[in-house]
N, C-alpha and C positions, 0 to 999 in steps of 0.2 A: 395605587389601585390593586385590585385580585386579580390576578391569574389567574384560568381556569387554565390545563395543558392535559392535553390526548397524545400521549407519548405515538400512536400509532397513525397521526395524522399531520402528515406536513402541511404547512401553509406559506405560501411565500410572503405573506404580510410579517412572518415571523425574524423573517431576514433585517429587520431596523428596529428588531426587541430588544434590546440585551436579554432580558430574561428569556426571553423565548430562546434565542438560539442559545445561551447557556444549559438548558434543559436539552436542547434535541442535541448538542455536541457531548454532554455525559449521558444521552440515554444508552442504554446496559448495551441495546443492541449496535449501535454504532462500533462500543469500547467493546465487545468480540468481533466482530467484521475488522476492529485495527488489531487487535491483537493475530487472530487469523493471518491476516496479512504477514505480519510481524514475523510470527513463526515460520512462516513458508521462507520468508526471507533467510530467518535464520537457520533456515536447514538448508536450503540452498548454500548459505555462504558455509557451510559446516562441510559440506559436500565439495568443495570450491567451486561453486555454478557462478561468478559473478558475473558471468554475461546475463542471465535470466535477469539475476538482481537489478542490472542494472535497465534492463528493458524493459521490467516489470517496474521500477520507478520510474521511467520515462514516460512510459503509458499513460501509470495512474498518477505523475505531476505529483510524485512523493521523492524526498531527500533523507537520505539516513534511516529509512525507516528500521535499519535493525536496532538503532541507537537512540530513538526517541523513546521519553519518559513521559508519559500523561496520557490524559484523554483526549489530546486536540490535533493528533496525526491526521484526521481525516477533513479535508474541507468540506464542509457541511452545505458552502454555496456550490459549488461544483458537483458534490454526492449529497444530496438533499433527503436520502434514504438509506436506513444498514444495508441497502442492496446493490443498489447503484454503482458501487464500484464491479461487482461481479457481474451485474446486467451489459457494464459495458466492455469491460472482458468478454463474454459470452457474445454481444452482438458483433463486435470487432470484426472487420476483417481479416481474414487471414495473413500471418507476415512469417517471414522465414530470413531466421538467423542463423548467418553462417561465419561458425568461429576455427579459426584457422591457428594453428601450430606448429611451429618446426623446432628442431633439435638441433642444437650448436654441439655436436661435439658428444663425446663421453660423460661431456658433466652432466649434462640434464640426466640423462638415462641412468644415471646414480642415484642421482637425487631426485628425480621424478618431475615434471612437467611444472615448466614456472606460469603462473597468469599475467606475466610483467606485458 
C-alpha cells in the first residue's frame, strides 16, 4: 500500500508502521535535535564536564551519546517530536548537582584535577 507522510505531524497509529516510524526516526529534524545534543555532549566532555554528561544522559535515558553513529539516538516512543527532548528539559524541575573534589597531595596540583 501508499504512504502518504506529513513529516510535521505525529500520529501515534504511526508507532506499529515500520514505515511510518522509519520516516519520523530520519526525519532532518529529529537528526539535528540528536546531533545538537551530541555536540553539547562533546564540548562538555572537551571541557572535562562529565558530570553534566552524565546527568544529561540520565535525564534524557541516552547511553554513549557522544559515540553513537546514525540517526536512531533518539527514542521516537519516548520523544515523539524534534522537540520533546528540549520541552522536557525546559519543563523539568529544577535539580542541583553537587560535584565534589579533593587533592591527595602534590601530585594532583601538578597535574591538575583527576575526574576519577
Amino acid at each position: 500500500s501508499i504512504h502518504s507522510y506529513d513529516p510535521y505531524q505525529h500520529n501515534d497509529d504511526h508507532d506499529h508502521d515500520p514505515f511510518m516510524r522509519n520516516k519520523e526516526r530520519t526525519d532532518i529534524r529529529n537528526l539535528l535535535t540528536q546531533r545538537s545534543l551530541q555536540s553539547f555532549v562533546y564540548l562538555l566532555n572537551s571541557v572535562r564536564d562529565v558530570h553534566t554528561t552524565k546527568w544529561l544522559e540520565k535525564v534524557l535515558d541516552f547511553k554513549n551519546l557522544d559515540s553513537f553513529h546514525g540517526t536512531g539516538a533518539l527514542n521516537i516512543t519516548k520523544y515523539p517530536s524534534w522537540d520533546s527532548p528540549f520541552l522536557q528539559l525546559i519543563t523539568m524541575d529544577s535539580e542541583v548537582v553537587v560535584v565534589e573534589t579533593s587533592s591527595s597531595g602534590n601530585l594532583n596540583r601538578r597535574r591538575g584535577w583527576s575526574n576519577k
